[in-house]
C-alpha positions in Angstrom: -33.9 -21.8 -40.2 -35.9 -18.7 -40.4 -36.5 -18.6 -36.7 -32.8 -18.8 -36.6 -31.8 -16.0 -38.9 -34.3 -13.8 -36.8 -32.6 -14.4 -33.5 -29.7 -13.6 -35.3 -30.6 -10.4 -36.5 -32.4 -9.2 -33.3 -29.3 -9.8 -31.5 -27.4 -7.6 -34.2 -29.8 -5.4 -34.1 -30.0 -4.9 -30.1 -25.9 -4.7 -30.0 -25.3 -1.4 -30.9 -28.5 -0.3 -28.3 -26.4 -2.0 -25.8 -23.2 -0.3 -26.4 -25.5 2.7 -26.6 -26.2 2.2 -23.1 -23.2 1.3 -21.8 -21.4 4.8 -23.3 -24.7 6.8 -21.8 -24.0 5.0 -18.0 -20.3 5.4 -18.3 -21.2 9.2 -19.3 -23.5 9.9 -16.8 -20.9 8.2 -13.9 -21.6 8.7 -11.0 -25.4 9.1 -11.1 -25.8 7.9 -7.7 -23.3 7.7 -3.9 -20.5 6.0 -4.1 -19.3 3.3 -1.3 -15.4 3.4 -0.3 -14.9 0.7 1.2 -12.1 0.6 4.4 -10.8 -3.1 4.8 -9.6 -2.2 8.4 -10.5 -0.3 11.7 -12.7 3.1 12.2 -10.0 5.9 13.4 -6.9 3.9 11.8 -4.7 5.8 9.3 -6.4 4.3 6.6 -9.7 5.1 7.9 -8.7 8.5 8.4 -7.2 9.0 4.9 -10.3 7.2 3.3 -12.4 9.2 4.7 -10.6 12.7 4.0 -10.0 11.5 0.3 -13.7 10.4 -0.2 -15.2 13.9 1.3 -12.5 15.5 -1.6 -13.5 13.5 -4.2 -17.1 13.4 -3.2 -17.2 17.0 -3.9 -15.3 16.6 -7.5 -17.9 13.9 -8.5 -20.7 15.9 -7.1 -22.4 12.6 -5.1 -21.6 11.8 -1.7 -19.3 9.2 -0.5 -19.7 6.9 2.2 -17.1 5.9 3.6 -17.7 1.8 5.5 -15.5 -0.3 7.5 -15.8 -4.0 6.6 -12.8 -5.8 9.0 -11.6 -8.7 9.6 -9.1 -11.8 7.9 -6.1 -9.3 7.6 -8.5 -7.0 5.5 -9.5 -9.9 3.5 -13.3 -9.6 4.3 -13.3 -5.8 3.2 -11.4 -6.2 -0.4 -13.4 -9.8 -1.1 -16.6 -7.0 -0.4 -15.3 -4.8 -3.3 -13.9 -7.3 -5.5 -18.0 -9.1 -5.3 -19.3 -5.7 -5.9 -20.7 -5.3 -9.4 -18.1 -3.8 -11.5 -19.7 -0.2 -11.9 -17.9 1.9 -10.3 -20.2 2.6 -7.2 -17.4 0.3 -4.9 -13.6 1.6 -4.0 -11.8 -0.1 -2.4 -9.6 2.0 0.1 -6.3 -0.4 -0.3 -2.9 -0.8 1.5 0.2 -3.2 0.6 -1.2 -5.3 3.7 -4.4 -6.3 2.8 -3.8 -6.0 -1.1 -0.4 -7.8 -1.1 0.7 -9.6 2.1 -2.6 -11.2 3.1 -3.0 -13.0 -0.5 0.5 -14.1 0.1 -0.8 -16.2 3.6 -3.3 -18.2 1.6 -6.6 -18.3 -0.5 -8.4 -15.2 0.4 -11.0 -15.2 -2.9 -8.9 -12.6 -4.9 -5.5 -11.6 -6.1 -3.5 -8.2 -5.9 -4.1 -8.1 -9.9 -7.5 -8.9 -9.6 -8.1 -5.1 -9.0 -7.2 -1.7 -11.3 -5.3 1.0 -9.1 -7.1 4.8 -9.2 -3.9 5.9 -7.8 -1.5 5.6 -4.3 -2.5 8.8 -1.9 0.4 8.1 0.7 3.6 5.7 1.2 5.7 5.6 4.3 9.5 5.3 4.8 11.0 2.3 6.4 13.9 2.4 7.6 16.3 -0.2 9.6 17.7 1.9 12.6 19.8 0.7 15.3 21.2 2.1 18.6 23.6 5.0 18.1 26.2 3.5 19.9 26.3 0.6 17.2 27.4 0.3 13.7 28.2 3.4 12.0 27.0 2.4 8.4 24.9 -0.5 6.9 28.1 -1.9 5.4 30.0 -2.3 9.0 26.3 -4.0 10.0 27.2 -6.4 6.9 31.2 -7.1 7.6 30.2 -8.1 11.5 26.9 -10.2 10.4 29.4 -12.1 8.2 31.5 -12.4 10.6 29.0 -13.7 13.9 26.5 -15.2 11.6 23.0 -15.2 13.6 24.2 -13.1 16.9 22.2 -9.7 15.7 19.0 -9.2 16.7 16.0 -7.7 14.8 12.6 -6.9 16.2 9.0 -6.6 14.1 6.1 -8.2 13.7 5.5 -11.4 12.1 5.4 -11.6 8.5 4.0 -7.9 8.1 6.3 -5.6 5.4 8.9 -4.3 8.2 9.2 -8.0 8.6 9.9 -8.9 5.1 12.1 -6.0 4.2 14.7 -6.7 6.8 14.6 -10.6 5.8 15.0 -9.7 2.3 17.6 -7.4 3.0 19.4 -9.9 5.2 19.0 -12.7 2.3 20.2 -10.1 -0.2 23.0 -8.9 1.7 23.7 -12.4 2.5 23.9 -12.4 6.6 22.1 -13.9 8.8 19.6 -11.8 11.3 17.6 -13.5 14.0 14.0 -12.5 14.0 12.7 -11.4 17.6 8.6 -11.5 17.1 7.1 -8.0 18.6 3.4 -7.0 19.2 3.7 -4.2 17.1 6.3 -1.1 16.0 7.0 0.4 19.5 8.3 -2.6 21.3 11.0 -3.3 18.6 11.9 0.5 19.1 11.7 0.4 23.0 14.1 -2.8 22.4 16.8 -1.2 20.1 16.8 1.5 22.4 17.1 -0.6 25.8 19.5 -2.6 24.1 17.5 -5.9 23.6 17.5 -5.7 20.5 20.3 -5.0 18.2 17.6 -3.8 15.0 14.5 -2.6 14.0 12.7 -2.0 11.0 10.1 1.1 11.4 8.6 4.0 9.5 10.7 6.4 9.5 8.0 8.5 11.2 8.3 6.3 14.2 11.9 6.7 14.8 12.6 10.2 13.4 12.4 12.0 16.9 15.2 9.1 18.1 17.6 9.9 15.1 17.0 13.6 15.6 18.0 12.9 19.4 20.9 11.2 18.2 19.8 8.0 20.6 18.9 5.8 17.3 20.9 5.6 13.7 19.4 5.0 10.8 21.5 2.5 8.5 19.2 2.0 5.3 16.0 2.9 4.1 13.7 0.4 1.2 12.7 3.1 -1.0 13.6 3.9 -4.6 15.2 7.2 -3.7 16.4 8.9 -0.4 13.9 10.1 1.8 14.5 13.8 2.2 13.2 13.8 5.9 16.8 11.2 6.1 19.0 12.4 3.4 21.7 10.9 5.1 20.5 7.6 4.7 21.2 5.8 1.8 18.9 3.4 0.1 19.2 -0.4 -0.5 19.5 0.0 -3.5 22.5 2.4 -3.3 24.0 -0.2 -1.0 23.7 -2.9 -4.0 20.8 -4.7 -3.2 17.0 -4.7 -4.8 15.5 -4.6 -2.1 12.4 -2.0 -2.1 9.4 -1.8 0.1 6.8 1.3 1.2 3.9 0.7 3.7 1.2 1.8 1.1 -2.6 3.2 0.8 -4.6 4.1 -2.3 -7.8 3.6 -3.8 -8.5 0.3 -6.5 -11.9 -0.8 -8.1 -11.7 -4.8 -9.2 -11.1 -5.3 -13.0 -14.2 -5.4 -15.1 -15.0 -1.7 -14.0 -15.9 0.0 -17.5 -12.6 1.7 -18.6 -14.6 5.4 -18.6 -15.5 4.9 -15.3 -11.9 4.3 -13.8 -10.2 7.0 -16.2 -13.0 9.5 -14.2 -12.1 8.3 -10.6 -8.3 8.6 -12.0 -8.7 12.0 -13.0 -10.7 13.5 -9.9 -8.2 11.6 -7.9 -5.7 13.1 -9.4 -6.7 16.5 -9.0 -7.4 15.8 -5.4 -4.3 14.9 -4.6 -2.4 17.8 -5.9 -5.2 20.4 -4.4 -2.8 22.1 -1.5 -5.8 22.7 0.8 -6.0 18.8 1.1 -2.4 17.8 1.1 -2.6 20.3 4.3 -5.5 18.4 6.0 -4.1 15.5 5.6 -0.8 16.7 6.8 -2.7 17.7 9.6 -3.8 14.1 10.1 -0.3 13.1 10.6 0.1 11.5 7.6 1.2 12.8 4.0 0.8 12.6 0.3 2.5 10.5 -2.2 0.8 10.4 -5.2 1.2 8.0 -7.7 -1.1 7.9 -10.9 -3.4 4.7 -11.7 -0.5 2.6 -14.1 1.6 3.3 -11.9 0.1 2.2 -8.5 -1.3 -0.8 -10.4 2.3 -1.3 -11.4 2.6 -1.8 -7.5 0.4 -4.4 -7.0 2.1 -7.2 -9.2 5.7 -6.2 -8.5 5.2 -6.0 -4.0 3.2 -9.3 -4.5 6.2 -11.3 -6.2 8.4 -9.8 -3.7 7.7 -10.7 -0.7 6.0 -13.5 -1.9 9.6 -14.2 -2.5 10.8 -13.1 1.1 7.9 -14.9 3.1 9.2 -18.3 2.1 
């Protein structure tokens, strides 16, 4: 019994040195580099905005950040490395809807979009579902034909990636039937609109904007909560009726466990990163731009994309 009681008071007694030394770490963050860690290929868009955001950052935290590639598995092998990681802060995961969301949605990867707390998004892109100039007019005369000549209208994207599953959604939503052409990529479903093998496409907005501009493409609806003001002509799904909302995301998470200090630190430099003009211009410069949302908010993302097009996949 007495042997017991003394275990029991020596753990009482080490407690608060352990919270002690918890507060001191989380206080002291970061004492040492810091690992971002990029789930897809060196010279990509997300390498390039990883690596712009960590050399930012890096000199807000005062350590340096290295910035590694870990590919492969849709981005899997990359977030499974962070999510493994001990939860200290010293891993970030560089993260996009693809490897955070639609890759879980395939199969058992080892983790879950809510396995991870967001620091905050950095960038989104528009997508938009464009068509040949020549064709409809409006997303509602695409509707009143698709109801009448169920299946006949083409669209072109990739398999199960989020142009994929915004136009499917949209098609289930609007209740039509599309038929899905499988591309290679982007620029084949846009080289097919505009050749007239395809009758749709959905694609960043980015990739089609010198086509609308032209006048040789039309955009009919874009998936984001508000107009885009690069295609304020555009209205969204959303104005059209239908919940159907989807951005091409990038951000930086750190997998749950991460001592609360420790994230509301990355949160805040993050933050003040992304409103710095100097680096909203370099990464303009990249050919990319910023879209910042704050950490409840991009973590907000994660559950609400997942359940989505969890939804649409099937």
């Amino acid at each position: 019994m007495k042997t017991t009681r003394r275990i029991l008071i020596g753990a009482l007694l080490a407690l608060p040195l352990a919270t002690h030394a918890f507060t001191a770490s989380a206080q002291q963050y970061p004492a040492k580099p810091i690992t971002f860690i990029v789930p897809w290929p060196a010279g990509g868009t997300t390498d390039i905005i990883g690596r712009l955001l960590g050399e930012a950052m890096s000199k807000e935290l005062g350590q340096p950040v290295a910035v590694v590639n870990r590919v492969g598995g849709g981005g899997a092998v990359g977030t499974k490395a962070a999510f493994d990681a001990p939860k200290d802060g010293y891993t970030v995961l560089v993260t996009t809807s693809g490897n955070h969301v639609l890759t879980p949605i395939k199969g058992n990867v080892g983790y879950q979009p809510d396995d991870f707390i967001g620091i905050g998004q950095i960038s989104s892109r528009t997508l938009i579902l464009a068509t040949k100039s020549d064709r409809w007019k409006s997303a509602r005369e695409l509707i009143a034909d698709a109801k009448a000549n169920p299946g006949k209208f083409t669209f072109g994207a990739v398999p199960n990636v989020l142009p994929f599953l915004v136009a499917s959604g949209f098609a289930r939503a609007a209740e039509i039937k599309l038929t899905h052409v499988p591309q290679t990529g982007g620029a084949p479903g846009v080289t097919g609109v505009l050749g007239g093998h395809l009758d749709l496409v959905p694609e960043s907005l980015e990739s089609v904007q010198q086509h609308l501009k032209s006048g040789a493409m039309r955009g009919l609806v874009v998936f984001n909560e508000a107009r885009d003001p690069a295609a304020p002509d555009v209205p969204t799904a959303k104005e059209l009726g239908f919940d159907v909302v989807g951005n091409p995301w990038t951000g930086l998470a750190v997998a749950k466990g991460t001592p609360e200090p420790i994230v509301a630190r990355l949160r805040d430099v993050m933050a003040k990163v992304a409103k710095d003009p100097a680096f909203v211009a370099t990464v303009e410069r990249s050919g990319a731009s910023v879209e910042y949302l704050d950490g409840p908010a991009f973590t907000a993302l994660f559950s609400r994309d997942f359940e989505k097009f969890k939804a649409a996949s099937q």
